[in-house]
PQR file with spaces between the fields and no chain letter, atoms N, CA, C, O and H, PARSE charges and radii, in Angstrom:
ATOM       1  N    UNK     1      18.699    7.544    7.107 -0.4000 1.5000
ATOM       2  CA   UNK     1      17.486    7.709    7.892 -0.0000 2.0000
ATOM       3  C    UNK     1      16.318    7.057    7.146  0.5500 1.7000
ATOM       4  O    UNK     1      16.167    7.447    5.989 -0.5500 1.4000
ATOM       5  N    UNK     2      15.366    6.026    7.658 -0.4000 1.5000
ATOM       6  CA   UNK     2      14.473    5.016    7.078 -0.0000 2.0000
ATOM       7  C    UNK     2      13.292    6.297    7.214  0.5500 1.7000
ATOM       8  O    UNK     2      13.149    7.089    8.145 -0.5500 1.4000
ATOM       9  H    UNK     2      15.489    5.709    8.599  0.4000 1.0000
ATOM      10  N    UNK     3      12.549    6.188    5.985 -0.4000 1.5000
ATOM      11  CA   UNK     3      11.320    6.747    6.182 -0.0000 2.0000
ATOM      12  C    UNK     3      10.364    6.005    6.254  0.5500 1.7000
ATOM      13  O    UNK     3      10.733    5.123    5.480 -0.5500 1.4000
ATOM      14  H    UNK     3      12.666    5.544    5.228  0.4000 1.0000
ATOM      15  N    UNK     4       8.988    5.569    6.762 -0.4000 1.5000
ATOM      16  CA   UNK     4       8.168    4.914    6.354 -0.0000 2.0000
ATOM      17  C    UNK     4       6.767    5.349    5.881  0.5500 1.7000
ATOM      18  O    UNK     4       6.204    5.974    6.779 -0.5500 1.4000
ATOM      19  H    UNK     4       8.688    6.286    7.391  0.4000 1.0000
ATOM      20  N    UNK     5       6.219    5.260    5.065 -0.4000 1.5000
ATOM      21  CA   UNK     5       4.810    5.304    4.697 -0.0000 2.0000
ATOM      22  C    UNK     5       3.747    4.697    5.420  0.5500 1.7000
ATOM      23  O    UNK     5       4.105    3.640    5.941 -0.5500 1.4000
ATOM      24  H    UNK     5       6.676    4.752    4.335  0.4000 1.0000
ATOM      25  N    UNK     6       2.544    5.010    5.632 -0.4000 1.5000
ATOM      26  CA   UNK     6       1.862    4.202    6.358 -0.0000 2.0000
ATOM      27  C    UNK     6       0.675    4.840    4.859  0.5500 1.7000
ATOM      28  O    UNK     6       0.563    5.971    4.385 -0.5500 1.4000
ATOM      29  H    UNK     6       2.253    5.868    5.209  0.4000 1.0000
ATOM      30  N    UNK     7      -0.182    3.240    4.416 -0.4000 1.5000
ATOM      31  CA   UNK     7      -1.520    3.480    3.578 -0.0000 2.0000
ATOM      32  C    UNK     7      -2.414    2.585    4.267  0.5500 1.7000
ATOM      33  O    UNK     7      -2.213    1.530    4.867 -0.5500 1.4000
ATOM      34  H    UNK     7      -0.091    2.321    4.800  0.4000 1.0000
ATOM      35  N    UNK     8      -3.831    3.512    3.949 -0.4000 1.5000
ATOM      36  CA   UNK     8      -4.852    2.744    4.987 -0.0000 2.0000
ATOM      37  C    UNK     8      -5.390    2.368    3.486  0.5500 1.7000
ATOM      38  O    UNK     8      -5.388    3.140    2.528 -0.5500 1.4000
ATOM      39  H    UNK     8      -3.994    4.370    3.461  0.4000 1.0000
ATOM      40  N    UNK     9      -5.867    0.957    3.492 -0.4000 1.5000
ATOM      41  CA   UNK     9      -6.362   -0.030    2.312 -0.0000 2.0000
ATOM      42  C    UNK     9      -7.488   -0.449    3.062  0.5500 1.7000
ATOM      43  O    UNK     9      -7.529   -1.387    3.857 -0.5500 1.4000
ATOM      44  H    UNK     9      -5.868    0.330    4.271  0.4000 1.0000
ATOM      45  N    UNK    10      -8.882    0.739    2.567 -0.4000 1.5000
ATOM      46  CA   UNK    10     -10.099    0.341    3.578 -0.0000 2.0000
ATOM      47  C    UNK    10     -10.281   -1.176    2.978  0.5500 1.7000
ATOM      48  O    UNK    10     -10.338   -2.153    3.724 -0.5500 1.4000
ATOM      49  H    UNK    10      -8.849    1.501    1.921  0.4000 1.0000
ATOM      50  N    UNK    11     -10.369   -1.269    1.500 -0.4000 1.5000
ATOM      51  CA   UNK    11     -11.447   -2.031    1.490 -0.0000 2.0000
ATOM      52  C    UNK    11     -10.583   -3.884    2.055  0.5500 1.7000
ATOM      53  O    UNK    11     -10.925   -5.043    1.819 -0.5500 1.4000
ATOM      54  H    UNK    11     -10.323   -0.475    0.894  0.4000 1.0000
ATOM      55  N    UNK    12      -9.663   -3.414    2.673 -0.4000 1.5000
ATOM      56  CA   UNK    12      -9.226   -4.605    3.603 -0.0000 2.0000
ATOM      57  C    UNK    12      -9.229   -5.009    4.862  0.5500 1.7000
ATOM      58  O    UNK    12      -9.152   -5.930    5.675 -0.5500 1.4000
ATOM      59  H    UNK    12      -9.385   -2.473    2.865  0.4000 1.0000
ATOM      60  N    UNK    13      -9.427   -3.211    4.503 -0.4000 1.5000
ATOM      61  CA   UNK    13      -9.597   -3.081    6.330 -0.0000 2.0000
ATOM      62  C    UNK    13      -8.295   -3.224    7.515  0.5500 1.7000
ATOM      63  O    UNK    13      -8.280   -3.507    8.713 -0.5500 1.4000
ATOM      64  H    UNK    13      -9.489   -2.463    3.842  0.4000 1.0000
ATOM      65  N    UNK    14      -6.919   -2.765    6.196 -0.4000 1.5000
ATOM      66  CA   UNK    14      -5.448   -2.934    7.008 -0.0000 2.0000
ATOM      67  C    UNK    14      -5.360   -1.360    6.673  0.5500 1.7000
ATOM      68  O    UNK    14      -5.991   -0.558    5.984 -0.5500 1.4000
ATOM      69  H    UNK    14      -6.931   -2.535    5.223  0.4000 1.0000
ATOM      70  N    UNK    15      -4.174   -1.347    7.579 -0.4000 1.5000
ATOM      71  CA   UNK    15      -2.972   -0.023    7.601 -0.0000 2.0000
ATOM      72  C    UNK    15      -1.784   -0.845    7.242  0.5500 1.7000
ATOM      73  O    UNK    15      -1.231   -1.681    7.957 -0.5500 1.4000
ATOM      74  H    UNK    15      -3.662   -1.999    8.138  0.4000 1.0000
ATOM      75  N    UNK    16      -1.322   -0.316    5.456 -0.4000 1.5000
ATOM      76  CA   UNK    16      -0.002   -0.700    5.717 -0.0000 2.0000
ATOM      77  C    UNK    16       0.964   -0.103    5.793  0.5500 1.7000
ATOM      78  O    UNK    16       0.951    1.009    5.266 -0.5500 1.4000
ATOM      79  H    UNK    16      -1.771    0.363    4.875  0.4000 1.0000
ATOM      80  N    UNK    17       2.401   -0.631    6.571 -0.4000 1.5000
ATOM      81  CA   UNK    17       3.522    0.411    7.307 -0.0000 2.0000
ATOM      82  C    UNK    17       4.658   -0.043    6.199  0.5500 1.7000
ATOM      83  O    UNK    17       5.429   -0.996    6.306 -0.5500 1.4000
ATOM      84  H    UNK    17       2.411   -1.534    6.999  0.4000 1.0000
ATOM      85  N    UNK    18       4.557    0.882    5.119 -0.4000 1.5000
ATOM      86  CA   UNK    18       5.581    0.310    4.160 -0.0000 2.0000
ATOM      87  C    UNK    18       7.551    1.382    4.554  0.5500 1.7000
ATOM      88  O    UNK    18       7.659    2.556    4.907 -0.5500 1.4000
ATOM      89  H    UNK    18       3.930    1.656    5.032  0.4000 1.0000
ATOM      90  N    UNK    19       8.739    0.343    4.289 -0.4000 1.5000
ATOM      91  CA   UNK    19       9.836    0.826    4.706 -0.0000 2.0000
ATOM      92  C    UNK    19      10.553    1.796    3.736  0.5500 1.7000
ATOM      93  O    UNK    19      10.114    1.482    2.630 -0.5500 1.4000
ATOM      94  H    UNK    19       8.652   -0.611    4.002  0.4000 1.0000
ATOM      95  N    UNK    20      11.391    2.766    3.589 -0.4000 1.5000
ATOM      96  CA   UNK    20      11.548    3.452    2.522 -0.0000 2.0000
ATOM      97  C    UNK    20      11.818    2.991    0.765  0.5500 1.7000
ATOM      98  O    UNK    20      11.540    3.477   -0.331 -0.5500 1.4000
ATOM      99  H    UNK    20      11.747    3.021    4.488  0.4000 1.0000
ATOM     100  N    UNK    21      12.435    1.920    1.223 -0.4000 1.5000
ATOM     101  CA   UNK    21      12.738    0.793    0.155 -0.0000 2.0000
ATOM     102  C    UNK    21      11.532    0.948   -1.186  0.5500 1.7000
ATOM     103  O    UNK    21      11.469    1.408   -2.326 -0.5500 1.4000
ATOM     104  H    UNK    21      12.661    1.526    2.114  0.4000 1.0000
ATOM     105  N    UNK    22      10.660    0.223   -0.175 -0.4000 1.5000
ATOM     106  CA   UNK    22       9.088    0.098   -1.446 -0.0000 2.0000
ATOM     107  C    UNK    22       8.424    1.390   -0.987  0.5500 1.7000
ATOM     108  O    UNK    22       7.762    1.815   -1.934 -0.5500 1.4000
ATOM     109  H    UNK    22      10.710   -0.151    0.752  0.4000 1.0000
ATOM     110  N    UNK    23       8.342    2.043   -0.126 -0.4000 1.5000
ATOM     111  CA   UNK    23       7.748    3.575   -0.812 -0.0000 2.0000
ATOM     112  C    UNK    23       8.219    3.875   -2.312  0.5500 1.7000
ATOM     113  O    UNK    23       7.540    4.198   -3.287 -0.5500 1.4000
ATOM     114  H    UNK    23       8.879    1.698    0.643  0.4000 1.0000
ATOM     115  N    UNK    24       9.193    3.729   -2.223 -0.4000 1.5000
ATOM     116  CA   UNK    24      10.020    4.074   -3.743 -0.0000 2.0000
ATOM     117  C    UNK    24       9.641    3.369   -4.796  0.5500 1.7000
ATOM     118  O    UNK    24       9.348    3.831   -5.899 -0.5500 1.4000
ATOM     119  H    UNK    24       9.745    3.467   -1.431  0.4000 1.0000
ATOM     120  N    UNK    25       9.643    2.136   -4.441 -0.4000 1.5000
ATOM     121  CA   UNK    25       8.659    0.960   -5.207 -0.0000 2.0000
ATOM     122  C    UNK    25       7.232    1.299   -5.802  0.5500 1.7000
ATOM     123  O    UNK    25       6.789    1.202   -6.947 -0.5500 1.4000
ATOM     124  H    UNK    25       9.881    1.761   -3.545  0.4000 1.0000
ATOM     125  N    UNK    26       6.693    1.716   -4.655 -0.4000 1.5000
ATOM     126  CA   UNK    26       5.585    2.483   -4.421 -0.0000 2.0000
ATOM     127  C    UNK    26       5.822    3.580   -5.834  0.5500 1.7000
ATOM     128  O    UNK    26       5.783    3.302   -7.033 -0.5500 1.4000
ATOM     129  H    UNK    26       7.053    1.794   -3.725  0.4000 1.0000
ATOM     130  N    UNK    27       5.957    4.282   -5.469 -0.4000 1.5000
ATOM     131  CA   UNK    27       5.929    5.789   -6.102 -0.0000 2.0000
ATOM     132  C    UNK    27       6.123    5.097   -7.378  0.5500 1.7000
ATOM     133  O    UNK    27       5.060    4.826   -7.938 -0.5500 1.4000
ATOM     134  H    UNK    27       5.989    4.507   -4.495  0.4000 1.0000
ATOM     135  N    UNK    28       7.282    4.702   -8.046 -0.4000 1.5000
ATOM     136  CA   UNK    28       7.436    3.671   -8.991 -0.0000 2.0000
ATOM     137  C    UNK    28       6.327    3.493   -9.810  0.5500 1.7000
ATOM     138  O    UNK    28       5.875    4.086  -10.789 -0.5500 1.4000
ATOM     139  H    UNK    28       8.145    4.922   -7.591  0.4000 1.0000
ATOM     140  N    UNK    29       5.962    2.391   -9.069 -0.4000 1.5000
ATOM     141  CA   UNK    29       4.464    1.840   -9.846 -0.0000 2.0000
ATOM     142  C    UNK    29       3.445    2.938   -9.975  0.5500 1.7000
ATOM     143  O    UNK    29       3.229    3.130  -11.172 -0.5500 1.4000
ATOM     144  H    UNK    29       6.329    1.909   -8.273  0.4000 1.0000
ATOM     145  N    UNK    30       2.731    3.737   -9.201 -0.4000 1.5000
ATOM     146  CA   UNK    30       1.739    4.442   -9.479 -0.0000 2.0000
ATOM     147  C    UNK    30       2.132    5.613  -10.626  0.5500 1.7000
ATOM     148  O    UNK    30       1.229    6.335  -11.050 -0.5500 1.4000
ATOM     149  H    UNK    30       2.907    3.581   -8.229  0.4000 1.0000
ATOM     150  N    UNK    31       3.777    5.806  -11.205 -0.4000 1.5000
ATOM     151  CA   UNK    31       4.339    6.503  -11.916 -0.0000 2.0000
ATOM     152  C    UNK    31       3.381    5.834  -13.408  0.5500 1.7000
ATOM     153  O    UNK    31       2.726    6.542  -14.173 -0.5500 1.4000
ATOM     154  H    UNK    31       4.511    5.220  -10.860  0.4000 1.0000
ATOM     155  N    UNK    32       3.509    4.650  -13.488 -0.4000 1.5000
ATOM     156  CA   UNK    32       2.822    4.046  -15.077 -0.0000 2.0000
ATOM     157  C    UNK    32       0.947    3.383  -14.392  0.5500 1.7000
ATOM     158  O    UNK    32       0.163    2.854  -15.180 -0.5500 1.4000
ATOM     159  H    UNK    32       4.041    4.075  -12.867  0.4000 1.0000
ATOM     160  N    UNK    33       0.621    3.569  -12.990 -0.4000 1.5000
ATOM     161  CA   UNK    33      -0.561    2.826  -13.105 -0.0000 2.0000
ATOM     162  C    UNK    33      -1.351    4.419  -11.862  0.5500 1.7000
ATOM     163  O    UNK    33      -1.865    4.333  -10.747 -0.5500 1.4000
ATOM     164  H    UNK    33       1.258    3.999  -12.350  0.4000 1.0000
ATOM     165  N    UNK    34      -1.130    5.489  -12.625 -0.4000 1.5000
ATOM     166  CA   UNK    34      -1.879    6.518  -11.769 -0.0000 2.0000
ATOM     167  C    UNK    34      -2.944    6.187  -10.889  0.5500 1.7000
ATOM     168  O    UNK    34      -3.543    5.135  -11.111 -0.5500 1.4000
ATOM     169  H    UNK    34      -0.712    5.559  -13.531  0.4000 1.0000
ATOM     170  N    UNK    35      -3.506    7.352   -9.315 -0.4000 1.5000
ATOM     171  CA   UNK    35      -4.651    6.663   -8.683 -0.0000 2.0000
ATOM     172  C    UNK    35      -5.309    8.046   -9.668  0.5500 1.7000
ATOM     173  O    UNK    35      -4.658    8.951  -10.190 -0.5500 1.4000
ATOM     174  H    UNK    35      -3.019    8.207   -9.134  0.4000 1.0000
ATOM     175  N    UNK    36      -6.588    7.859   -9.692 -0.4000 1.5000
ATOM     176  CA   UNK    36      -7.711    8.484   -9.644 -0.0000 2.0000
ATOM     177  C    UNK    36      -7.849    9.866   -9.026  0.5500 1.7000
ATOM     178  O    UNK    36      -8.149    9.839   -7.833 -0.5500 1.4000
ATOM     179  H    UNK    36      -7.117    7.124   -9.268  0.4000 1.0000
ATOM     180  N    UNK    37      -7.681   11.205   -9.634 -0.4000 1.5000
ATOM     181  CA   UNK    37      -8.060   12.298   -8.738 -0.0000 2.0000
ATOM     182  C    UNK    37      -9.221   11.489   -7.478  0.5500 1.7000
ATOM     183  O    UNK    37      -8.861   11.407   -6.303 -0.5500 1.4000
ATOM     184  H    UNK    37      -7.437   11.227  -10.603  0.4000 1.0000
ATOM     185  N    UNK    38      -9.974   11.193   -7.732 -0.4000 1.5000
ATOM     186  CA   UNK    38     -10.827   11.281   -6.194 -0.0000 2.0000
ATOM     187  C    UNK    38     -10.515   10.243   -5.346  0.5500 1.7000
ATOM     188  O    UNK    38     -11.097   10.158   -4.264 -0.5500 1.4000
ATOM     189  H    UNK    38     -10.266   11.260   -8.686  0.4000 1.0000
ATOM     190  N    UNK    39      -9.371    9.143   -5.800 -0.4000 1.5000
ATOM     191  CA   UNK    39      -8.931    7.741   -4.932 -0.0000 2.0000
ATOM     192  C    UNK    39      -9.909    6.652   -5.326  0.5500 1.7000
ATOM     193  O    UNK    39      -9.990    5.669   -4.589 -0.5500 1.4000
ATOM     194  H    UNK    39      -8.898    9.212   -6.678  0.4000 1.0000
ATOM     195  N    UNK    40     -10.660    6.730   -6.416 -0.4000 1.5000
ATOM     196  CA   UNK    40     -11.484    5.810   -6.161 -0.0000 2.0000
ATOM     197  C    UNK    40     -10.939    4.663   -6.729  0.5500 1.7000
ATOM     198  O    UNK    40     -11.786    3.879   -7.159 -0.5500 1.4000
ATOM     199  H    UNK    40     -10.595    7.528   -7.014  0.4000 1.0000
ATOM     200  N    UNK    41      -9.768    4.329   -6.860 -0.4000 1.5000
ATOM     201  CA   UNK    41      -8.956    3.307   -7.571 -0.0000 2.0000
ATOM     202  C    UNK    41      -7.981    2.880   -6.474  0.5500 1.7000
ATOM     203  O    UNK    41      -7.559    1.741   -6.273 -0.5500 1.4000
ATOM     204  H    UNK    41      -9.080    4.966   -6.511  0.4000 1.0000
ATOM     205  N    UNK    42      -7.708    3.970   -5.818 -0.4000 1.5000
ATOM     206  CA   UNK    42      -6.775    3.366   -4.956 -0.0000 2.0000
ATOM     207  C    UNK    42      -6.375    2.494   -4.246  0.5500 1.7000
ATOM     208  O    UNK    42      -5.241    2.057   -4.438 -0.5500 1.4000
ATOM     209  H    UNK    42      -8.051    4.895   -5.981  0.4000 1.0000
ATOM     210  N    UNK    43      -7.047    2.069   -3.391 -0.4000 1.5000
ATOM     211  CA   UNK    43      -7.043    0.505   -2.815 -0.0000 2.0000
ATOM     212  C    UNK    43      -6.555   -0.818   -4.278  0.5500 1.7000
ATOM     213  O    UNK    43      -5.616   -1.613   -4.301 -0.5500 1.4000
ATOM     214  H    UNK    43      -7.968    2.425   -3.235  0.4000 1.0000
ATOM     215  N    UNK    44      -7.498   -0.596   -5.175 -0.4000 1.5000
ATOM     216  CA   UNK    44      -7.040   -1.250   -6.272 -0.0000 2.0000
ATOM     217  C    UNK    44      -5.414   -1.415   -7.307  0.5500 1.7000
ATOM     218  O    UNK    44      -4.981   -2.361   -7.966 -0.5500 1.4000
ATOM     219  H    UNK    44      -8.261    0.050   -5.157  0.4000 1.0000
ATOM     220  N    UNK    45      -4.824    0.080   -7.022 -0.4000 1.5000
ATOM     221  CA   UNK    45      -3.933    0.168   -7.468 -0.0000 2.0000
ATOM     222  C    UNK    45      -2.649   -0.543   -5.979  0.5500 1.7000
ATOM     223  O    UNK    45      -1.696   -1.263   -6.279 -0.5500 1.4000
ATOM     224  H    UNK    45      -5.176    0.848   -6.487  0.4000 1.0000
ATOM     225  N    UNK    46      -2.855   -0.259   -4.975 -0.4000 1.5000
ATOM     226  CA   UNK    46      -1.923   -0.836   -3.911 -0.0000 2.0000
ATOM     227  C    UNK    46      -2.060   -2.136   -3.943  0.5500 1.7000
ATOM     228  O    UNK    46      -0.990   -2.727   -4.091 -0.5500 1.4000
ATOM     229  H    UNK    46      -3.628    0.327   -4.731  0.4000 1.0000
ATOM     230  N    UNK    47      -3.257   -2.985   -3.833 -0.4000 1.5000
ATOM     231  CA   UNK    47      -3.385   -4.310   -4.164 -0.0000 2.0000
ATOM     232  C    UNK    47      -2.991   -4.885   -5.439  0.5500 1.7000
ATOM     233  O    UNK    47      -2.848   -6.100   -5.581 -0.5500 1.4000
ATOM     234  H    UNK    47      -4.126   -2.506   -3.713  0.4000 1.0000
ATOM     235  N    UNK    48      -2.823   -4.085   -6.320 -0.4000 1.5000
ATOM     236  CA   UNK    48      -1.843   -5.084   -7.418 -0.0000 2.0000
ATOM     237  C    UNK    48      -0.591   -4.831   -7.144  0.5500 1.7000
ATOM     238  O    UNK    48       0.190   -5.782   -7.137 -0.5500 1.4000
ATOM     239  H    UNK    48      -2.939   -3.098   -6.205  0.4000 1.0000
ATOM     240  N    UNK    49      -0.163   -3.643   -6.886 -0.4000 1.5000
ATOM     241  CA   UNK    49       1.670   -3.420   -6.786 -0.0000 2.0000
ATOM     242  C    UNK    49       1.846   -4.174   -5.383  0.5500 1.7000
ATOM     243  O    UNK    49       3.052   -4.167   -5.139 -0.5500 1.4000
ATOM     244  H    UNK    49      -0.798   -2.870   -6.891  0.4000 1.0000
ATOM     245  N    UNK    50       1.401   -4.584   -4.736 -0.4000 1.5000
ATOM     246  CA   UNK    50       1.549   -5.500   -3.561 -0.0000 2.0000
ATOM     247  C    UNK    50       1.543   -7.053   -4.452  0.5500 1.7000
ATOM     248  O    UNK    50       2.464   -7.868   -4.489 -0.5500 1.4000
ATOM     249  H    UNK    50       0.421   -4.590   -4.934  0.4000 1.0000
ATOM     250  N    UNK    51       0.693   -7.110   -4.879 -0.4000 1.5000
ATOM     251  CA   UNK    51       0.772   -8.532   -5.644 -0.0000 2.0000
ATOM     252  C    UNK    51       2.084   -8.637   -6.626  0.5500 1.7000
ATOM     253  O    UNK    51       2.316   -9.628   -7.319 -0.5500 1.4000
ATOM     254  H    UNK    51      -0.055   -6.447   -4.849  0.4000 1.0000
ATOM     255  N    UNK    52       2.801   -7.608   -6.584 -0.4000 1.5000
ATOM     256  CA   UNK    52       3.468   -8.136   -7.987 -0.0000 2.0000
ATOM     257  C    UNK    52       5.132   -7.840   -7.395  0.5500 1.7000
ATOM     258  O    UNK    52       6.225   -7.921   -7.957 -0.5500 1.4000
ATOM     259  H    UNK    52       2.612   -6.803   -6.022  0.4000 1.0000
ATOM     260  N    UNK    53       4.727   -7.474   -6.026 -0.4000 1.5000
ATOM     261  CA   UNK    53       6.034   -7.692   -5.149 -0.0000 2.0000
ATOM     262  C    UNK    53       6.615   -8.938   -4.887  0.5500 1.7000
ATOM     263  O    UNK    53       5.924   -9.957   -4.892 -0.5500 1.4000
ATOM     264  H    UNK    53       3.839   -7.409   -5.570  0.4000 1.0000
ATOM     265  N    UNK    54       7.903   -8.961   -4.641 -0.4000 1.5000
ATOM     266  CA   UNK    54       8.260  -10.745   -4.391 -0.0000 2.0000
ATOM     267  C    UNK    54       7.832  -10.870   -3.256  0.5500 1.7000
ATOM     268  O    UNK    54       7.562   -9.984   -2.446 -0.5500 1.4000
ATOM     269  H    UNK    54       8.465   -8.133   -4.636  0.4000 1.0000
ATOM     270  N    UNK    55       7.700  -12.759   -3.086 -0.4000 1.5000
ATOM     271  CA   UNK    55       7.420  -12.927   -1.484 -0.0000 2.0000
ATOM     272  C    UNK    55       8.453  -12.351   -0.269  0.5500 1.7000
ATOM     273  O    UNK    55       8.054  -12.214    0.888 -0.5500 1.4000
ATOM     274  H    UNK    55       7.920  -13.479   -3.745  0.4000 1.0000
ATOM     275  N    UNK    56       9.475  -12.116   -0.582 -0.4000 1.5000
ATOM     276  CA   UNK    56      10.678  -11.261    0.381 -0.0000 2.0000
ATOM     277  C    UNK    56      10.354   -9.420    0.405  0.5500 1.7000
ATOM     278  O    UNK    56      10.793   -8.644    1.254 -0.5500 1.4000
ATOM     279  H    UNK    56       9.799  -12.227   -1.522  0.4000 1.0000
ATOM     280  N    UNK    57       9.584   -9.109   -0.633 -0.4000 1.5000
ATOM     281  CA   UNK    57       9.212   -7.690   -0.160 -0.0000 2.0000
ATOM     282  C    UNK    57       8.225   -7.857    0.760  0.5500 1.7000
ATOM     283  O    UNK    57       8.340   -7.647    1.967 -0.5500 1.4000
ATOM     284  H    UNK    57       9.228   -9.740   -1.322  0.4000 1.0000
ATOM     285  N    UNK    58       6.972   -8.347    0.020 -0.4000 1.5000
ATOM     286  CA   UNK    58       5.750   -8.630    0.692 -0.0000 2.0000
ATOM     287  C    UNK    58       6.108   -8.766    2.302  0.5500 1.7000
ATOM     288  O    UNK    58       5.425   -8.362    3.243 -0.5500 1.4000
ATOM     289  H    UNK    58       6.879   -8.517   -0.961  0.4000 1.0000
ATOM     290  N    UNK    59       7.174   -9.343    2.334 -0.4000 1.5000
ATOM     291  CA   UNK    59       7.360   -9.998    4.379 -0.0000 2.0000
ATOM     292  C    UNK    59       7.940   -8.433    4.978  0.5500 1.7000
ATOM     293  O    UNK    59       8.310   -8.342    6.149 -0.5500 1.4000
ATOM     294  H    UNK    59       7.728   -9.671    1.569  0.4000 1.0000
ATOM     295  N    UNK    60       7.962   -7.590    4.318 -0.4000 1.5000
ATOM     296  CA   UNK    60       8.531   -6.201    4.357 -0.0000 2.0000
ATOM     297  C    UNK    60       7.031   -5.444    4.827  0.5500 1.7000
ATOM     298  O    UNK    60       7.456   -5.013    5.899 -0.5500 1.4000
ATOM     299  H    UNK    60       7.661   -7.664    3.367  0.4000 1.0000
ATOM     300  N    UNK    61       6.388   -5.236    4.812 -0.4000 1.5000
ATOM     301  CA   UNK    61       5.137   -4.434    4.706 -0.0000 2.0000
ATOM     302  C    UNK    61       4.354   -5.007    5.518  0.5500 1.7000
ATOM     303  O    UNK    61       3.608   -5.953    5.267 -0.5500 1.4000
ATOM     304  H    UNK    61       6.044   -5.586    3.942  0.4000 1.0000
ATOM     305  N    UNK    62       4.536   -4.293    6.813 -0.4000 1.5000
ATOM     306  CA   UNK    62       3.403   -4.019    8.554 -0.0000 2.0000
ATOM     307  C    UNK    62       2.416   -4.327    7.798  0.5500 1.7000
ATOM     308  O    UNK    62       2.368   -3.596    6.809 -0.5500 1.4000
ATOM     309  H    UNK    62       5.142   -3.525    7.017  0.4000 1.0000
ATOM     310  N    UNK    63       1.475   -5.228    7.854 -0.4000 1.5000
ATOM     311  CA   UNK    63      -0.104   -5.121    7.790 -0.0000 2.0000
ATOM     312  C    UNK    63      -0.613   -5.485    8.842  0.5500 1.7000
ATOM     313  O    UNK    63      -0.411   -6.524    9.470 -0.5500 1.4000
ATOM     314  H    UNK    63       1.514   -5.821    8.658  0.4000 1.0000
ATOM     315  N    UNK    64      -1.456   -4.429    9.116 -0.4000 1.5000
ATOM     316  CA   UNK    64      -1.991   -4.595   10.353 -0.0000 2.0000
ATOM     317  C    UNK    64      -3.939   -4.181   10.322  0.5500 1.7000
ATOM     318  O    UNK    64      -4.388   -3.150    9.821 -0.5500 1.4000
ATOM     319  H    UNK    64      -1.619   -3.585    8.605  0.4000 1.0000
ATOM     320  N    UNK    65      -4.715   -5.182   10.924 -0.4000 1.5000
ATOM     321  CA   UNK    65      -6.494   -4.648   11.074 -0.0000 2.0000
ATOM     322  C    UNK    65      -6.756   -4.024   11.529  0.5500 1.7000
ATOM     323  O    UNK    65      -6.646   -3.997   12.755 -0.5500 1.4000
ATOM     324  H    UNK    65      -4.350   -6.019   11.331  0.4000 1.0000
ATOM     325  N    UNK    66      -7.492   -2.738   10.536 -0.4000 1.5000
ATOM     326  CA   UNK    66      -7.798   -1.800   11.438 -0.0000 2.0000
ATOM     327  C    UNK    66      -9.637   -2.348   11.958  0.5500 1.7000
ATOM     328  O    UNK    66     -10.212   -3.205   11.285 -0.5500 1.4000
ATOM     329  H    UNK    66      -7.582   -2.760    9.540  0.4000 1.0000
ATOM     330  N    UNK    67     -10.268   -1.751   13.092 -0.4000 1.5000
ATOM     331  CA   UNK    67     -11.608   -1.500   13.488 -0.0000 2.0000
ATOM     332  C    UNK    67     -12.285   -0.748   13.115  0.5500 1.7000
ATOM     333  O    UNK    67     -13.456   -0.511   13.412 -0.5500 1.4000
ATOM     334  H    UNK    67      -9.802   -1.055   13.638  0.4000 1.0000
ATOM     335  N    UNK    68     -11.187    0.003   11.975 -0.4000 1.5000
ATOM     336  CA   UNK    68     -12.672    1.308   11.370 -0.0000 2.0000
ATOM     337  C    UNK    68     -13.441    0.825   11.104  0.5500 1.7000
ATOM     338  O    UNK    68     -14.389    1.119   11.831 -0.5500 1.4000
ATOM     339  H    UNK    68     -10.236   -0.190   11.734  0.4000 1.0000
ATOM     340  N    UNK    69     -13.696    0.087   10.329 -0.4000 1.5000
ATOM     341  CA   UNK    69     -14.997   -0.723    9.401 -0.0000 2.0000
ATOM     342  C    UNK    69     -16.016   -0.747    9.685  0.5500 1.7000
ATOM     343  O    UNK    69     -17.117   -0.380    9.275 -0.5500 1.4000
ATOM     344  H    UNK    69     -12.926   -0.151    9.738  0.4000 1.0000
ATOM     345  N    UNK    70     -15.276   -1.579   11.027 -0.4000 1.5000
ATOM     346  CA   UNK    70     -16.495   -2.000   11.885 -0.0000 2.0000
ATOM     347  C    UNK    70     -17.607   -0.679   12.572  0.5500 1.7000
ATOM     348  O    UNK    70     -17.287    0.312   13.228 -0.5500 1.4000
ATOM     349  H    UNK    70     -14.382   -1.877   11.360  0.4000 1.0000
ATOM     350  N    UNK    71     -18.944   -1.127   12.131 -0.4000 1.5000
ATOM     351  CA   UNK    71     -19.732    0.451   12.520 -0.0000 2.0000
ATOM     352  C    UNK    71     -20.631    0.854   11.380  0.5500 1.7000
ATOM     353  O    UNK    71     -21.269    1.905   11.438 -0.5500 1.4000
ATOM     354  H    UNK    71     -19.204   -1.932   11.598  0.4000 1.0000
């Protein structure tokens, strides 16, 4: 059974729909690069473990624009 994660990455202004695979990936990385009790790192910490994914994960991970922003 696939689980997926969904993280909203304001300062991009996406929702991403990650597959159980890199959730795990996920969890992984923030294991040695913690977020911030209040998140204020967070966006920062998903944007590097996204960067340091191969280009075949990366094609793995829904990004999609959100309209919050906007406003």
């Amino acid at each position: 059974m696939e689980k997926n994660l969904i993280l909203s990455v304001q300062s991009l202004g996406e929702v991403w729909e990650l597959p159980d695979d890199l959730v795990l990936k996920l969890e992984a990385y923030k294991t040695g690069n913690p977020i911030a009790p209040d998140n204020s790192n967070a966006d920062q910490i998903h944007q590097d473990w996204f960067a340091a994914l191969s280009p075949e994960e990366q094609e793995k991970v829904g990004r999609k624009k959100t309209d919050e922003q906007a406003g």
